[in-house]
N, C-alpha and C positions, 0 to 999 in steps of 0.2 A: 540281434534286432535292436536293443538299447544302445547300442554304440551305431548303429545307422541312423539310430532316432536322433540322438546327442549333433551325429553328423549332420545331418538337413535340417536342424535346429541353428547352428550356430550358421550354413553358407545362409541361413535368410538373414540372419543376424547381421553380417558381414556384407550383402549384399545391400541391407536395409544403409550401412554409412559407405555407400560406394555409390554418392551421387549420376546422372548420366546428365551431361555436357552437352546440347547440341544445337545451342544458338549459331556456332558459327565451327569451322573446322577448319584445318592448315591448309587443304586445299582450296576453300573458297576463298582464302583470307589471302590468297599469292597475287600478285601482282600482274602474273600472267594469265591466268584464270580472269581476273578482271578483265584486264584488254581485250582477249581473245570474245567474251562476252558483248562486251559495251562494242567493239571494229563488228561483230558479226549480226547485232540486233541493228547498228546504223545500217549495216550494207542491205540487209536481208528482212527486216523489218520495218520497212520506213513508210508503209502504205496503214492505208487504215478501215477497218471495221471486217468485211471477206475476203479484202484484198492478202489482208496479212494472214492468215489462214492458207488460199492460194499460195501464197509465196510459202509458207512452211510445207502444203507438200510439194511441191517441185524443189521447191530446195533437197528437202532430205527425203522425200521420195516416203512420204509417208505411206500405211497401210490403212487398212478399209478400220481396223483396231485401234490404230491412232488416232486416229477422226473419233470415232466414237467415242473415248476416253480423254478427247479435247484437249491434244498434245497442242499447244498455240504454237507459234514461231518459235515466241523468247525460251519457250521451255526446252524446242529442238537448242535452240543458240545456246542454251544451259547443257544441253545431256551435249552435244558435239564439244564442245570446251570444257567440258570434265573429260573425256576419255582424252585431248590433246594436253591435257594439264596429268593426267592418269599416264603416257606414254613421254611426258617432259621428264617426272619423274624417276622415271624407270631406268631413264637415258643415261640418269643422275645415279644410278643405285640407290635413291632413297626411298625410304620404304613410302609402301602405297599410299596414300592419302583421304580423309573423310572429306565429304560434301556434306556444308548444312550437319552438320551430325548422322552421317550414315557413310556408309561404304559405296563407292561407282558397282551399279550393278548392271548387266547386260537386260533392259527390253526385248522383251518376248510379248507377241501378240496386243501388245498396247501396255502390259505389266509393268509397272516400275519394280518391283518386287515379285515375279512370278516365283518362285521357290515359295516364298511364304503365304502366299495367293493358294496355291493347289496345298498344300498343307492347310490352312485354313480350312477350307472345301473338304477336306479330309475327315476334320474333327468335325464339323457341320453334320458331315454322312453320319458318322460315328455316333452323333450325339440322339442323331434320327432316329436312327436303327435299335441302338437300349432303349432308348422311347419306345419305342413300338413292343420291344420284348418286354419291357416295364408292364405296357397294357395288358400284355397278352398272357402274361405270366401270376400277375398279382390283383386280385376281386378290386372290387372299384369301394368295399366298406372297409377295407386292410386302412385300419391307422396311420399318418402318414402317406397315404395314397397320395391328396392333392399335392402334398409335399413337396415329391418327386417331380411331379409334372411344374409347378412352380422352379426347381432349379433347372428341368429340361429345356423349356422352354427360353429363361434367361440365359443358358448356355447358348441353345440353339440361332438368338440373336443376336450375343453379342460375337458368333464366329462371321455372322455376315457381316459386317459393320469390321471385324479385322480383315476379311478378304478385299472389302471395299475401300480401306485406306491403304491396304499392302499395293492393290491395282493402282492407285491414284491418290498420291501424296497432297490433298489438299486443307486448308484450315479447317471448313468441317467436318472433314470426314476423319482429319487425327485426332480432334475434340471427339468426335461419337465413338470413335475405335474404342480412345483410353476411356471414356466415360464407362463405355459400354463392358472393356474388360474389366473392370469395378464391380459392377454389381455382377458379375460371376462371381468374384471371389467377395463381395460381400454375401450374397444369397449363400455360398455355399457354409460365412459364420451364420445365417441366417437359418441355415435347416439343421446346423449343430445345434443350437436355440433351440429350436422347437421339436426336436426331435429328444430333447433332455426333459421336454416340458409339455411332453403329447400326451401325458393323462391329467396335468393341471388343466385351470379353469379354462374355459372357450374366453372367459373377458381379461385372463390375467394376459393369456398367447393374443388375443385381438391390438393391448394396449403394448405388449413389444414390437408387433409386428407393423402399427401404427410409427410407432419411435424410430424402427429402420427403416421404415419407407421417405418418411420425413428428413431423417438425416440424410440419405441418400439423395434426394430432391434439392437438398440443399446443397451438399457437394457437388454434384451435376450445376446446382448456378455457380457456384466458387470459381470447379473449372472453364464456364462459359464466360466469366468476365475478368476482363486484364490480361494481361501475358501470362500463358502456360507456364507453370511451376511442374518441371518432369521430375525435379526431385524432391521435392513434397509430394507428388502425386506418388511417386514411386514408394517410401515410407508408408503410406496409408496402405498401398496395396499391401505391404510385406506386413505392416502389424497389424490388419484385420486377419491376411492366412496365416498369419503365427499364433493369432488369438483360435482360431476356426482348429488347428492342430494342436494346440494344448488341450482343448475341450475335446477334442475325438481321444487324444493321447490316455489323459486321466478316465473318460469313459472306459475304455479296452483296459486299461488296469484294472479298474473296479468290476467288468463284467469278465474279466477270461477264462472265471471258470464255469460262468453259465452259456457264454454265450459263445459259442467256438469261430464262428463268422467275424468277430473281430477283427480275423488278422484282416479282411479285405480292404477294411476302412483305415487299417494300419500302414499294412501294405502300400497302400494308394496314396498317402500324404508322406511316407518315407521316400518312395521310387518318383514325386512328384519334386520334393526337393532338390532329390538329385540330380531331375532333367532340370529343373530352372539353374540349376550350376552352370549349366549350358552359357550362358549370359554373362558370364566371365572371364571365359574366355576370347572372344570378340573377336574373331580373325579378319582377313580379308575375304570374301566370296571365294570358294572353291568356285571355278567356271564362272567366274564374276557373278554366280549365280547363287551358290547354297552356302549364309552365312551361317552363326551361330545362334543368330535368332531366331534364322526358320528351322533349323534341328529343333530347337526347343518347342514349335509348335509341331514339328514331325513325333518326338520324343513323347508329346503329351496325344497322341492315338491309344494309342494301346491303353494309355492308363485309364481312360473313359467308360472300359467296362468292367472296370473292378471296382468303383464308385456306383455304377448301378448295380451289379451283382450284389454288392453287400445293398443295395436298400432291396430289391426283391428280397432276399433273404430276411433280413429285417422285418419287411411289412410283413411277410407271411409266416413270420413267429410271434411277431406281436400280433395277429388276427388269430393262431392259433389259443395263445393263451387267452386274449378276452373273450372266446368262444366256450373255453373250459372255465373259465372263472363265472360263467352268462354275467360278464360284464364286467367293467374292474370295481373291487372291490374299493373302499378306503382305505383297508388296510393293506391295499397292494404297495409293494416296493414302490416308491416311485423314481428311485434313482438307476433305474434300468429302462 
């Protein structure tokens, strides 16, 4: 287990100086790709306000799914001139090409991303469902209670907000995606915090928890104005869950021989590392459909209930003991 830990310790490290690129790519940057765009928006785009709309589904014979997810013209003249710039190449034997910083993926049901779309929706269900067992399992006075419900929740929202920019690649909705996947992985350094610090004072936890809401808020306006920095943003994610995983790390060494539940929260930040390796490898869409990104949110299912298993387990040891103590004492450990 310490050489797994060592290992998902260093791919965040490694991943943390492995900027992502995706202002522009070889395949939009072709010369053919332009043309094919600029000859197909004059031909097929040249009316305005319904009309151009009209002409995008007769054109490509749009579905009742494109309408509603507000595929315009230009955007058909874009996905049609990717897969003729996708097949130029091919022609070529040169390897496949990115758009925009992403891989040509095959539309399903109005999806620009369906693979990562129903994966999303997946950990959504997932995140529901230990919720509910969370309720159902653990008294509502268990230490830590609201805790739980606090990261469930910021889970639960921010998988909407990834289904809603995987369907539809638009500026707000990539800003709330990435905002949104932030405070996932900030709340969850956020309940290592207090979860180190749930029999300290109620005003010492009020004035931290004050401090991350704030810096949070503030990062949320950083990414709202100017041009997106994906690889600054990308560093903040990886050194807040590298800081969230040293402190769960050193906790499980100081508790392993009281508290034998450890391994779950060990477990889960080890086998979590490893599915983000995922994102390394970067291939092209198997079925133009399943890249390495959506593995990666497929990969993180399963790990969703070993995260709540250990806080059930959790809350209702630490309920047990301040029931036998009628209370915590002062002199209770408090680094457990």
């Amino acid at each position: 287990m310490p050489s797994l830990a060592l290992y998902a310790f260093c791919t965040c490290v490694y991943l943390y100086s492995f900027p992502k690129l995706i202002d522009a790519s070889n395949g939009d940057r072709t010369q053919f790709f332009h043309n094919c765009r600029q000859n197909c928006e004059r031909t097929n785009c040249s009316a305005d306000g319904l009309e151009i709309q009209e002409q995008a589904v007769n054109f490509y014979k749009q579905s009742v799914f494109d309408q509603i997810f507000q595929w315009s013209c230009a955007d058909e003249c874009q996905y049609g001139c990717m897969w003729r710039t996708v097949a130029a190449f091919a022609e070529r034997a040169w390897p496949i090409p990115q758009f925009y910083g992403k891989w040509p993926f095959l539309r399903m049901l109005g999806m620009q991303e369906p693979a990562s779309v129903i994966f999303s929706v997946f950990n959504f269900i997932m995140h529901y469902r230990m919720l509910r067992k969370f309720r159902r399992e653990v008294r509502p006075d268990s230490p830590c209670y609201m805790l739980a419900h606090i990261f469930g929740v910021t889970c639960l929202n921010g998988w909407i907000w990834s289904s809603i920019f995987h369907t539809r690649d638009f500026p707000l909705t990539e800003l709330l995606d990435y905002a949104f996947a932030y405070s996932i992985v900030l709340c969850t350094f956020y309940c290592m915090v207090m979860r180190m610090l749930h029999r300290y004072s109620l005003f010492l936890r009020g004035v931290i928890t004050l401090a991350i809401v704030s810096y949070y808020i503030n990062y949320f306006a950083y990414l709202s104005v100017g041009k997106f920095n994906y690889s600054f943003n990308m560093k903040v994610n990886i050194a807040t869950g590298v800081l969230s995983a040293v402190g769960w790390f050193i906790w499980c060494h100081r508790v392993r021989t009281r508290r034998p539940y450890f391994r779950r929260i060990l477990r889960f930040y080890v086998l979590f590392a490893l599915a983000m390796s995922l994102e390394l490898l970067d291939f092209p869409p198997i079925g133009w459909i399943l890249d390495a990104h959506a593995l990666w949110h497929f990969a993180t299912v399963p790990l969703v209930s070993l995260y709540y298993d250990f806080m059930i387990e959790d809350c209702r040891t630490l309920r047990k003991e301040k029931v036998l103590s009628g209370g915590y004492s002062p002199y209770f450990n408090k680094d457990i």
